[in-house]
C-alpha beads as a LAMMPS data file, in Angstrom:
LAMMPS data file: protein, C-alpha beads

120 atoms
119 bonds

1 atom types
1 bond types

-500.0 500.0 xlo xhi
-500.0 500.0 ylo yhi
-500.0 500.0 zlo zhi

Masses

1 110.0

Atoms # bond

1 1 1 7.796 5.272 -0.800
2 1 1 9.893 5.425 -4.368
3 1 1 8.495 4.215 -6.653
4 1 1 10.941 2.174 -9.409
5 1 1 10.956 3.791 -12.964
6 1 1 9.737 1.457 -15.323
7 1 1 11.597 -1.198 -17.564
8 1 1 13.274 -4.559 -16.154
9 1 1 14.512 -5.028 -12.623
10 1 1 16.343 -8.231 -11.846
11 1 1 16.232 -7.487 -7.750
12 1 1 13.232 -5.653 -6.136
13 1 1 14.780 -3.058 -3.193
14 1 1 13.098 -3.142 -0.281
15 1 1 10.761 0.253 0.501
16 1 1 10.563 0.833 -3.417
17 1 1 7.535 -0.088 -4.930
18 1 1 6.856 -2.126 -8.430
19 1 1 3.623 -2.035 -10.337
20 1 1 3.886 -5.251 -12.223
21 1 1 2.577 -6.089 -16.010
22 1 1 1.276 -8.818 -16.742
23 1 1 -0.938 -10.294 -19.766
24 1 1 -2.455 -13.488 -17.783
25 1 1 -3.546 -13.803 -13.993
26 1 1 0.039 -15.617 -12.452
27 1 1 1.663 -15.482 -9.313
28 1 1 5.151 -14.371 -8.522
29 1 1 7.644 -15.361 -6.017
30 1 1 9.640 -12.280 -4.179
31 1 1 12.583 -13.698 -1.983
32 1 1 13.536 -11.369 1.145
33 1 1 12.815 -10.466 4.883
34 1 1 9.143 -9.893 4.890
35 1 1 7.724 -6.806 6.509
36 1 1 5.943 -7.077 9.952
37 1 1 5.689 -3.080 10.546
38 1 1 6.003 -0.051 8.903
39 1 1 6.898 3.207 11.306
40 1 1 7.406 6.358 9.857
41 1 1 7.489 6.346 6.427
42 1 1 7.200 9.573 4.859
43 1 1 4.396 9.899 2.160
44 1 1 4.659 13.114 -0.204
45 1 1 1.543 15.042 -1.045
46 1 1 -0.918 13.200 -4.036
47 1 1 -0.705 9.464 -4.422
48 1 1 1.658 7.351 -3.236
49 1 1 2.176 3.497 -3.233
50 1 1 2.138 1.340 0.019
51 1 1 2.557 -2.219 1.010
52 1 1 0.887 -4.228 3.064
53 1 1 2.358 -5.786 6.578
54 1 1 3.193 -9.564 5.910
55 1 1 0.371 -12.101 7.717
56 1 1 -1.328 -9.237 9.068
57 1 1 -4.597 -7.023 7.382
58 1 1 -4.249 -3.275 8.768
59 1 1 -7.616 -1.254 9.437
60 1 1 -7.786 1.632 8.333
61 1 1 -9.985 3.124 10.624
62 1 1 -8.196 2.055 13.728
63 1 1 -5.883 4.863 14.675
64 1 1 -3.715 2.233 16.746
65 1 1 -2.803 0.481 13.468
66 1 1 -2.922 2.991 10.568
67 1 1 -1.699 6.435 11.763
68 1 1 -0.633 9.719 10.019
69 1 1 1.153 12.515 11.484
70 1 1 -0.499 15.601 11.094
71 1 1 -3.459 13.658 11.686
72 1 1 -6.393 13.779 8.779
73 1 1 -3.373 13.627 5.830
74 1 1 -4.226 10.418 4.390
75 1 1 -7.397 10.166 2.903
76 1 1 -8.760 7.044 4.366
77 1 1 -11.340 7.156 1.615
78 1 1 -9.054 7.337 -0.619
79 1 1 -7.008 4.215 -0.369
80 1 1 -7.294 1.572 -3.686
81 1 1 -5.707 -2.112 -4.489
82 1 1 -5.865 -3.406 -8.075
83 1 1 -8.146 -6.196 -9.328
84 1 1 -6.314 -8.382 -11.828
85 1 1 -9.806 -10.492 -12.657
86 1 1 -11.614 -7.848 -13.475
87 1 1 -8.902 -5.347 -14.504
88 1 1 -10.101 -2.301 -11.968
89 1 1 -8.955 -0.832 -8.712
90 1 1 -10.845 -1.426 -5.926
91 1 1 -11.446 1.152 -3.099
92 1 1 -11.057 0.304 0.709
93 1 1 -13.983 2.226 2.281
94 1 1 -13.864 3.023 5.855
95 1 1 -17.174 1.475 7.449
96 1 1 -17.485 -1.022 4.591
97 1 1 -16.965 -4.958 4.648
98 1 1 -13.047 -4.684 4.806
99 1 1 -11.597 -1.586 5.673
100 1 1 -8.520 -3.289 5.762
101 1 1 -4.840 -3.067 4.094
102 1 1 -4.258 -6.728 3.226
103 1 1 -1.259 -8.822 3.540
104 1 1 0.356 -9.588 0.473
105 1 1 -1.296 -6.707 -1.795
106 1 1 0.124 -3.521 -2.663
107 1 1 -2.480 -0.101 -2.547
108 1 1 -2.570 3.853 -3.616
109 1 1 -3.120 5.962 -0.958
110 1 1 -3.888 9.773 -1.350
111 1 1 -2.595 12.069 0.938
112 1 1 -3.964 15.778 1.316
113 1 1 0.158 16.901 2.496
114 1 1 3.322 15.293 2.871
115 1 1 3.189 13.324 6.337
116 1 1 4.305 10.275 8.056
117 1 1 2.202 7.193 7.706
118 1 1 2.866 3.711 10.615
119 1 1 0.953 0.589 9.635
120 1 1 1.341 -2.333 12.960

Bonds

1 1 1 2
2 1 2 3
3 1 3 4
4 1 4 5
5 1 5 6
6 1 6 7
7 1 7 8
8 1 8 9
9 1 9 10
10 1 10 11
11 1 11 12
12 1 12 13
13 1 13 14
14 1 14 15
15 1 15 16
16 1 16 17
17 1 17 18
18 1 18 19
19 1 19 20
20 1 20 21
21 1 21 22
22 1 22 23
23 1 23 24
24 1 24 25
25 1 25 26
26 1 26 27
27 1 27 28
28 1 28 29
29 1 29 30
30 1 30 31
31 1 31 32
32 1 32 33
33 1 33 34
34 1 34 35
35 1 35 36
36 1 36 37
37 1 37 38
38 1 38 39
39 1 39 40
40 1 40 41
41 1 41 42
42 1 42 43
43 1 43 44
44 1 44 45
45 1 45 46
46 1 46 47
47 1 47 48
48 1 48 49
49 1 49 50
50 1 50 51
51 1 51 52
52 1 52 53
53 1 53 54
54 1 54 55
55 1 55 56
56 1 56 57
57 1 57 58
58 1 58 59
59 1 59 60
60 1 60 61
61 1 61 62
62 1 62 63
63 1 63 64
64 1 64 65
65 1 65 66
66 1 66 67
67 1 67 68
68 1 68 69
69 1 69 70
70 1 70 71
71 1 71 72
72 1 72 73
73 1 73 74
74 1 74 75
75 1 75 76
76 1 76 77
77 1 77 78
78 1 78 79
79 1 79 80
80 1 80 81
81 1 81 82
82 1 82 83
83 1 83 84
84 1 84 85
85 1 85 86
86 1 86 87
87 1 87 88
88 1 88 89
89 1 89 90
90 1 90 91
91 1 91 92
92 1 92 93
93 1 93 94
94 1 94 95
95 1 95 96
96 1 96 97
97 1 97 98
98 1 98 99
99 1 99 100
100 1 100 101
101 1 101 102
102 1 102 103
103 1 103 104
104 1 104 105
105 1 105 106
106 1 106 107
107 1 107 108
108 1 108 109
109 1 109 110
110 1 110 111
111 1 111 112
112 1 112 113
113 1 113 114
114 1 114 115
115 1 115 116
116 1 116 117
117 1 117 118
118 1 118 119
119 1 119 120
């Protein structure tokens, strides 16, 4: 995934993705075709920035759901949403709580070489 240099952007592209500024906690509407699936979407090498699949949280420990090909390239404890209460990311920890991707947030994910990620 691109992701959109910064300054003003008066229609988000789909598979770009937007960090968004904000001073106070607020909501925003985004008009479009929301996501059910992501198949092979190539990831480069370092950090790159996902979305999540609309109505549906995606476990990151379930092979069936989140895959990478080569296997082992995304760091699965290495995956992060932002907090906007209390202004720090938050990690998504295989074997904890949630190990989950959740609808409607966008994460970091680290990958150890470029590779192909599916979310279903």
């Amino acid at each position: 995934m691109q992701v959109h240099s910064a300054g003003t952007v008066n229609t988000v592209e789909p598979e770009l993705g937007y960090w968004v500024y904000a001073l106070t906690v607020h909501s925003h509407t985004v008009l479009g075709v929301p996501v059910t699936s992501m198949q092979n979407h190539a990831l480069a090498s370092g950090w790159n920035m996902v979305g999540s699949i609309f109505g549906t949280d995606v476990d990151v420990t379930n092979p069936a759901a989140f895959s990478d090909n080569p296997p082992d390239s995304v760091q699965r404890n290495a995956v992060y949403t932002w907090n906007p209460i209390t202004k720090s990311y938050v990690s998504v920890q295989p074997g904890g709580a949630a190990p989950a991707i959740e609808s409607a947030k966008g994460y970091w994910v680290f990958t150890v070489n470029a590779c192909v990620l599916s979310m279903s």
